[in-house]
N, C-alpha and C positions, 0 to 999 in steps of 0.2 A: 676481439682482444683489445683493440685498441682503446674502447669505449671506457675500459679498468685503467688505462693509465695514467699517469697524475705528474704533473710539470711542474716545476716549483719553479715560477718566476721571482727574480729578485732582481728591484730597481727602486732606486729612491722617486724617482718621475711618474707620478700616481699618472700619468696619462699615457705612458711608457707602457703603464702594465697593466691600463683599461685595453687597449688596443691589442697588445699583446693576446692576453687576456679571452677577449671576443672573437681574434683571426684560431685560436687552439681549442675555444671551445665548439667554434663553428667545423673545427675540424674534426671534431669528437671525443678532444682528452680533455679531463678532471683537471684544474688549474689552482692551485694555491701559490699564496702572495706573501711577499716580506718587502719592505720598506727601505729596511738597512742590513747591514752584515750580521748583529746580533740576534734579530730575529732570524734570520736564514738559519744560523747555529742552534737556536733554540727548535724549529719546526725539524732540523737534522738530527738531534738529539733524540726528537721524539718517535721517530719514523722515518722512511726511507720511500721518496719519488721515484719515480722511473727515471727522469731524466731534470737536469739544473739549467735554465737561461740564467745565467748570473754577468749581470753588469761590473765591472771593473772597477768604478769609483762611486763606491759605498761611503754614509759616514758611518765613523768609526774603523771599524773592522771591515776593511776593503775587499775585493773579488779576489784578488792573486792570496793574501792569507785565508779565505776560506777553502780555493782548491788546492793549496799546500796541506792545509790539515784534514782534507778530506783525502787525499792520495799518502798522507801519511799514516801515524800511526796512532790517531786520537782515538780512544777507546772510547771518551765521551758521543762518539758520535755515532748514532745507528744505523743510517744508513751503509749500504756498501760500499766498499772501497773504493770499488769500479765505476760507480756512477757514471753515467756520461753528464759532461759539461758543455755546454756551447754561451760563451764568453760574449758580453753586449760590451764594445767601446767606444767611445768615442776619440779616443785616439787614433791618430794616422802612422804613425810610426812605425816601422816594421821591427822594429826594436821591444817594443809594448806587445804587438801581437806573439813574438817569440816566445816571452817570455812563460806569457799568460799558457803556450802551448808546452813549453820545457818543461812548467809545474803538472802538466797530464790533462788540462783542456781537449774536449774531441775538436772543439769544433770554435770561431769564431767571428761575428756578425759585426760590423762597424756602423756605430750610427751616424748619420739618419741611414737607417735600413726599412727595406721591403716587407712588410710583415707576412706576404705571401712569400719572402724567400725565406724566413726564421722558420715559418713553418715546415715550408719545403724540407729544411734541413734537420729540424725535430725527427719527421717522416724518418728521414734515409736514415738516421742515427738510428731510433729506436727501430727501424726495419731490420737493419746492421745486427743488432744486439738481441732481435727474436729471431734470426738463422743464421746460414750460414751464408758467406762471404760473396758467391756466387751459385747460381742455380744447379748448375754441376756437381758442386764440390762435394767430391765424398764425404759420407758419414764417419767413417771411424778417424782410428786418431795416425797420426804417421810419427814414424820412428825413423830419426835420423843417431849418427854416431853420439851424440852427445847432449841430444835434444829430441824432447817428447811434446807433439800438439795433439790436445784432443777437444775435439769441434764442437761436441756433447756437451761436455762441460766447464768447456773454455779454458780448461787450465795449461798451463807449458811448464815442462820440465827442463831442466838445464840439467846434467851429470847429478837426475833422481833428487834434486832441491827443486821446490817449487816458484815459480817465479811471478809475482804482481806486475800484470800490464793493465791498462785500458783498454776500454773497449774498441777504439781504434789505434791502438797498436794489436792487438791479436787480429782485429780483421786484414793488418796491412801484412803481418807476419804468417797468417795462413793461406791466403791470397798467393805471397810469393811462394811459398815455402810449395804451394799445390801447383807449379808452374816453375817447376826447377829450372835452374840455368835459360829463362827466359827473359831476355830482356824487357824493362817497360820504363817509359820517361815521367816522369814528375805529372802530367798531365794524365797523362794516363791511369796513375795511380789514383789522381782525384777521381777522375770519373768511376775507377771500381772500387774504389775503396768509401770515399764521399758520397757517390750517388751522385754527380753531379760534374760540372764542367765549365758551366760559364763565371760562375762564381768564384770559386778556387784560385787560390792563390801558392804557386807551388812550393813554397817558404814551407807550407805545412806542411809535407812531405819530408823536406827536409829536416825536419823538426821532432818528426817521427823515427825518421831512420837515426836520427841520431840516439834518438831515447832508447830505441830497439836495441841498438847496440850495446848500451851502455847495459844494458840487463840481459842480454844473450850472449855476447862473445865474453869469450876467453880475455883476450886486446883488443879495445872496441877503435885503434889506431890501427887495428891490422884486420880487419874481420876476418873473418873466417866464412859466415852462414850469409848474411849481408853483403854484397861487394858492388862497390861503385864500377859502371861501365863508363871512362869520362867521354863529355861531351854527346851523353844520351841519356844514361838513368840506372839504372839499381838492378840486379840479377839476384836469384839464390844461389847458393850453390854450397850442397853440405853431400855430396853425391846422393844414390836411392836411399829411397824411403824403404823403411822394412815391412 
């Protein structure tokens, strides 16, 4: 399966995305290239990757407005909504990387990076996004008082409206949601939700739950489904699943 999927790197640093480039096809995926932001919009237009390496400072039309208009509501654009994104910066700021994650980014690499770890992280994303969250995890969908996940089809319902997540917000929300009233810390979350541990930075986490909330609770200042354990990490709790 893997052999079919197609990466759409985008960086102005033509050596950025030779190398890129040669580590993803040496891994076995289909690799198409853009330059700048306008191009990235034009090959999105026309068709739909598996998954986005997109750099941050683009000329023109930068990285943070292309994943604004991709998790928004551009009809111009054909690919899916949900795309996964893993964000190339060079910025240090933990300020920059939030932001880049607020707007629906899965995922984020700072350069100089590893291109054995971009890849790495490509892997876990699109591993993420062909099953399910964990080896375990049930197949059907679970029904809570006001809230519907089904794992099949990746959708979530909120009180029978449908609800637009990314692909790792549904994996951090079914994850918990299949481990009721269980707690788990920030690191923890990386490793089963990311695929990964050493690299992880638990801001992203944070970043997530917050997004989560802001589209599943009722008062995402009170959760309900979501609830912070402090001075440990994050629980579900919406009592059984039906």
């Amino acid at each position: 399966m893997k052999q079919s999927q197609t990466i759409l790197v985008v960086d102005d640093e033509p050596t950025i995305r030779e190398v890129v480039r040669r580590y993803l096809e040496r891994d076995g995926y289909q690799v198409e290239e853009a330059a700048d932001g306008q191009s990235a919009l034009t090959i999105l237009s026309e068709r739909s990757p598996d998954l986005l390496v997109l750099d941050i400072m683009l000329p023109g039309i930068d990285g943070l407005t292309i994943t604004r208009r991709l998790r928004g509501k551009d009809q111009a654009l054909a690919t899916e909504k949900g795309i996964p994104i893993i964000m190339l910066t060079a910025r240090t700021g933990e300020h920059d990387r939030i932001e880049g994650l607020e707007l629906g980014a899965d995922d984020y690499v700072t350069k100089p990076f590893s291109p054995q770890e971009l890849v790495a992280r490509v892997r876990a994303v699109l591993r993420r996004m062909g099953g399910s969250t964990t080896a375990s995890a049930p197949e059907q969908p679970l029904q809570f008082e006001r809230l519907w996940i089904d794992p099949r089809t990746r959708e979530v319902l909120v009180d029978g409206g449908p609800i637009s997540l990314t692909a790792k917000e549904f994996d951090m929300l079914w994850f918990l949601a299949n481990n009721p009233r269980q707690v788990f810390t920030r690191d923890q979350l990386l490793d089963q939700i990311w695929g990964y541990e050493f690299y992880g930075d638990p801001s992203t986490v944070t970043v997530h739950v917050r997004r989560l909330r802001e589209k599943i609770e009722p008062d995402p200042a009170k959760p309900i489904f979501i609830q912070t354990v402090w001075g440990v990490g994050y629980k579900f709790e919406a009592g059984e699943a039906s």
